[in-house]
VOGU-3710 file (C-alpha; in Angstrom, 3 decimals, decimal comma):
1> xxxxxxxxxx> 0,000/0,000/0,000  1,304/3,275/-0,881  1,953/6,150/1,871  1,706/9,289/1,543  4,320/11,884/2,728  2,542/13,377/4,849  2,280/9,699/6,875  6,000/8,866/6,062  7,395/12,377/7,830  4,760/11,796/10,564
11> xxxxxxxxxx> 6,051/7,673/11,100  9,631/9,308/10,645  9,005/11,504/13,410  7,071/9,496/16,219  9,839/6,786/16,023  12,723/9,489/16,270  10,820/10,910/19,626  10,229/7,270/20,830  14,056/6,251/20,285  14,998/9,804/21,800
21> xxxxxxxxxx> 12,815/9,079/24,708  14,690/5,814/25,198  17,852/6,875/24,729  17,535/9,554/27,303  15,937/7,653/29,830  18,997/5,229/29,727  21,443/7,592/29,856  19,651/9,060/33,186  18,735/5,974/34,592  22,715/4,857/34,310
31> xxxxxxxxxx> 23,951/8,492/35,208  24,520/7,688/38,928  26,035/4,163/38,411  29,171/5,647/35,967  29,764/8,299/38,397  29,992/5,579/40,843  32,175/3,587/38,992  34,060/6,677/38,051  34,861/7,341/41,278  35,858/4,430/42,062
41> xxxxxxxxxx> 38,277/3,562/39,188  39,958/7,028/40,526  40,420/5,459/43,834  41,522/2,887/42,390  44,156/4,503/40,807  45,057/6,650/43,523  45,650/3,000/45,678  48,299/2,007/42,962  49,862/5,257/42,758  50,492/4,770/46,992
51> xxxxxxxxxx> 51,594/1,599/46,797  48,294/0,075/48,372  46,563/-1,974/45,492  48,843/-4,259/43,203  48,478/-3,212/39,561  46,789/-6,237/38,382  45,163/-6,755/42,029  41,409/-7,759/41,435  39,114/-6,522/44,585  35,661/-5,479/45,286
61> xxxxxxxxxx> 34,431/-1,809/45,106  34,100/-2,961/48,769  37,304/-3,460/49,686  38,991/-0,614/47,239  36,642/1,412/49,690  37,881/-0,213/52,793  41,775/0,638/51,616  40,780/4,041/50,610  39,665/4,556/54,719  44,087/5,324/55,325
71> xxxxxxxxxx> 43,410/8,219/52,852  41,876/11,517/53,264  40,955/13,909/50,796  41,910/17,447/50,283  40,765/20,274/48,623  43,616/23,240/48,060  43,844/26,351/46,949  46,429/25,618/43,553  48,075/29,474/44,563  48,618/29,367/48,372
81> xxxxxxxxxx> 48,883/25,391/48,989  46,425/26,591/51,819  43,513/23,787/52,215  39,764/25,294/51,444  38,138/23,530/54,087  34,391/24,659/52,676  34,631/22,076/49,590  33,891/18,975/50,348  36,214/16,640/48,143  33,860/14,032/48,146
91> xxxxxxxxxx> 31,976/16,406/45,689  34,709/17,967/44,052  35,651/18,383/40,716  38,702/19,420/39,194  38,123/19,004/35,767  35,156/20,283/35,421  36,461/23,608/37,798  39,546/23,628/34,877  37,313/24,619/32,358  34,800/26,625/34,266
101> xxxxxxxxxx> 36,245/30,409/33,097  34,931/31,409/36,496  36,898/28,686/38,786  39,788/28,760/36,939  42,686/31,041/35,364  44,402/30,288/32,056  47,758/28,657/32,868  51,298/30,161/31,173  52,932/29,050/28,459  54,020/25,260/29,023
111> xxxxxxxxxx> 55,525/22,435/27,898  52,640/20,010/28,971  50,627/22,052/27,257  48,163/22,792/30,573  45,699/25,317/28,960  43,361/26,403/32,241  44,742/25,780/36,120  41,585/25,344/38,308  41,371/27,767/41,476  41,731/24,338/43,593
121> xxxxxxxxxx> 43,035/21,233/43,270  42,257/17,939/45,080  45,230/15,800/47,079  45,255/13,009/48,448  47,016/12,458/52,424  48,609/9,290/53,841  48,990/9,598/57,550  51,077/7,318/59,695  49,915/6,070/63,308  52,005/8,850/64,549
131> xxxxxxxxxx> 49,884/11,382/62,632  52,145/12,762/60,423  51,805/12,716/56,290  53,488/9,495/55,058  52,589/9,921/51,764  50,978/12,504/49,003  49,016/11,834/45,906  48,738/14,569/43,694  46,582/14,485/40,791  49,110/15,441/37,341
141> xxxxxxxxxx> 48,203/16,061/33,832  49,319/16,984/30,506  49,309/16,128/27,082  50,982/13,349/25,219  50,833/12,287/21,749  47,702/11,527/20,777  45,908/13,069/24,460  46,142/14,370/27,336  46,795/11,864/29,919  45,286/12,476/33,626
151> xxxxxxxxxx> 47,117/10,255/36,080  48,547/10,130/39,848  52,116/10,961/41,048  52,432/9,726/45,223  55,297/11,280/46,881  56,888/10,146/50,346  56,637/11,504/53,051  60,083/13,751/52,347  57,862/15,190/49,495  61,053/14,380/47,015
161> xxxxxxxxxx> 60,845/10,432/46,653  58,727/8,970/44,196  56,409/6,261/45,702  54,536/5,363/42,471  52,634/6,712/39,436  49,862/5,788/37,284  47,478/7,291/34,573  43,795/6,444/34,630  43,076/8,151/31,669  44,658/8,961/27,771
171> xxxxxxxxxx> 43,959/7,885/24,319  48,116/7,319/23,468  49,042/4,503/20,929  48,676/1,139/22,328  52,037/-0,879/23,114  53,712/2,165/22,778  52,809/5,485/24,406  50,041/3,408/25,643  52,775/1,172/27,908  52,414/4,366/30,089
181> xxxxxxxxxx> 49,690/1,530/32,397  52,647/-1,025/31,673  53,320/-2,356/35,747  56,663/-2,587/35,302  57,373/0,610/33,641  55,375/2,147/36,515  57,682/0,175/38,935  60,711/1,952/37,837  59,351/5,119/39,407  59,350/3,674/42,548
191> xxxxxxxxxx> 62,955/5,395/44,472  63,397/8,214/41,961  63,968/11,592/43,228  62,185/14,316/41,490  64,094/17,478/43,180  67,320/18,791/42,437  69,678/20,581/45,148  68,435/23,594/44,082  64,745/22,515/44,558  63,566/22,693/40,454
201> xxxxxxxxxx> 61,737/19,604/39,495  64,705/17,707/37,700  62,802/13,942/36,816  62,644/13,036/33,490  61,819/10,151/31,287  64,820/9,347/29,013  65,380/7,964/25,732  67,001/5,029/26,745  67,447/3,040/29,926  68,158/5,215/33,192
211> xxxxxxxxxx> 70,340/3,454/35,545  69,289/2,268/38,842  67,221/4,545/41,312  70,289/4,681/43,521  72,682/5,619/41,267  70,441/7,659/38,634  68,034/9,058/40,997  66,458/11,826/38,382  65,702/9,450/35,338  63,266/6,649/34,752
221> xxxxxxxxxx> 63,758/4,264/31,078  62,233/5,865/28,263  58,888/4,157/26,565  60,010/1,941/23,857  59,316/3,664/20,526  56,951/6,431/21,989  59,307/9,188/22,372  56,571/12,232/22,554  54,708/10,341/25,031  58,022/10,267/27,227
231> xxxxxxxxxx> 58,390/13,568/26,624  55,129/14,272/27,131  55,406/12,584/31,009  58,626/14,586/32,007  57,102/17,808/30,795  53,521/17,455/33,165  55,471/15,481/36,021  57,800/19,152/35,910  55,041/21,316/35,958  52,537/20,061/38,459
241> xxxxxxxxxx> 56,199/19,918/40,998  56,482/23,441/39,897  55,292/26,774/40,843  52,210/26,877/39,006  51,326/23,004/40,269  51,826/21,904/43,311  54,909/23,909/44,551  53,287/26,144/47,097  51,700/23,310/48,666  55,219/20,961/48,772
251> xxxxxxxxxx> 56,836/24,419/49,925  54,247/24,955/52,791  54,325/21,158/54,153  58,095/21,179/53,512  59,948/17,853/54,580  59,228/15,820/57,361  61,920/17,187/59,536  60,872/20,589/59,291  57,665/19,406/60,025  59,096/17,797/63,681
261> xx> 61,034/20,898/64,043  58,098/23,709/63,242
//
């Protein structure tokens, strides 16, 4: 039987609004679950970075919330290091303060290519049973290849020794900028120092193999055939240690022993 067109744009339409309708609904019914496992993938990462959850470790959300109890959020102001103690880090969000124009300033020119620096920042704490910081997560990012990569660089509690790093999120070339989530690439962090004498971030990712932490304390192996991406790790590692990252904050806490002696 023949239509007309007035029928066919009519069908046309009522199934567009139906699929529209379902579409919609799904994406608001399953809103609150990928938020949840959002959040969760982020403390997962954050785990690895300290050293608390093995890389290929498989646990419950339950129990990656049960490790996550040893760490407390922070919410900081990027400028002063001071903490903002009216956000609530459960709630916060840095990314989406980055490219808010009114939460956030545009960064200078940099090599990791940062474009906005949100007003705050969030941090991670590891206290001991003595009460004082054992470790620091800080939340570093900058762009690669192919993308920007968002990851986590935990510092001891010296604020100069690299505890571990990871990256929960980047679009780089599989097997080779990609080998950023390699384990045992990530393992040769572990020891490095990422301070020179004269307190400018000096850690870098080399072409090449770095010697051993000890003995080449300011260089970690380079990716295999993903030179940018390398690059692209020294440069954000550098400038979220610097002055327009995280150095007022490192500066404020200073080293453990200052700490004791304040």
């Amino acid at each position: 039987m023949q239509r007309s067109p007035l029928y066919t744009i009519l069908f046309a339409t009522a199934v567009s609004i139906v699929c529209a309708v379902v579409v919609s609904s799904a994406a608001v019914s399953l809103k609150e679950r990928q938020e949840i496992n959002s959040a969760l993938e982020k403390q997962r990462n954050v785990l690895i970075a300290a050293g608390l959850l093995g890389n290929e470790e498989k646990v419950s959300p339950e129990e990656i919330e049960n490790r996550f109890e040893t760490i407390r959020g922070v919410v900081i102001d990027l400028e002063t290091g001071e903490e903002a103690p009216d956000i609530d880090p459960r709630t916060f969000d840095q990314k989406r303060e980055a490219t808010d124009p009114t939460t956030s300033r545009a960064a200078p020119a940099n090599p990791a290519l940062v474009k906005r620096l949100p007003d705050h920042a969030l941090v991670y704490l590891v206290r001991g049973r003595d009460g004082e910081i054992d470790m620091i997560i800080l939340p570093v990012e900058g762009y690669g290849l192919w993308s920007t990569l968002y990851g986590f660089l935990a510092l001891d509690a010296d604020l100069e020794t690299v505890r571990g790093i990871t990256f929960y999120e980047h679009k780089e070339t599989p097997g080779l900028g990609g080998e950023v989530d390699n384990p045992d690439w990530k393992a040769k962090w572990d020891g490095r120092k990422v301070f020179g004498d004269d307190g400018v971030p000096r850690i870098e990712v080399i072409k090449g193999q770095a010697g051993p932490a000890v003995e080449d304390p300011y260089r970690v192996d380079g990716l295999s055939g993903a030179t940018l991406t390398s690059r692209g790790v020294t440069n954000l590692v550098q400038f979220w240690l610097g002055e327009n990252g995280f150095g007022p904050l490192l500066q404020k806490l200073g080293s453990r022993a200052e700490r004791r002696a304040a």
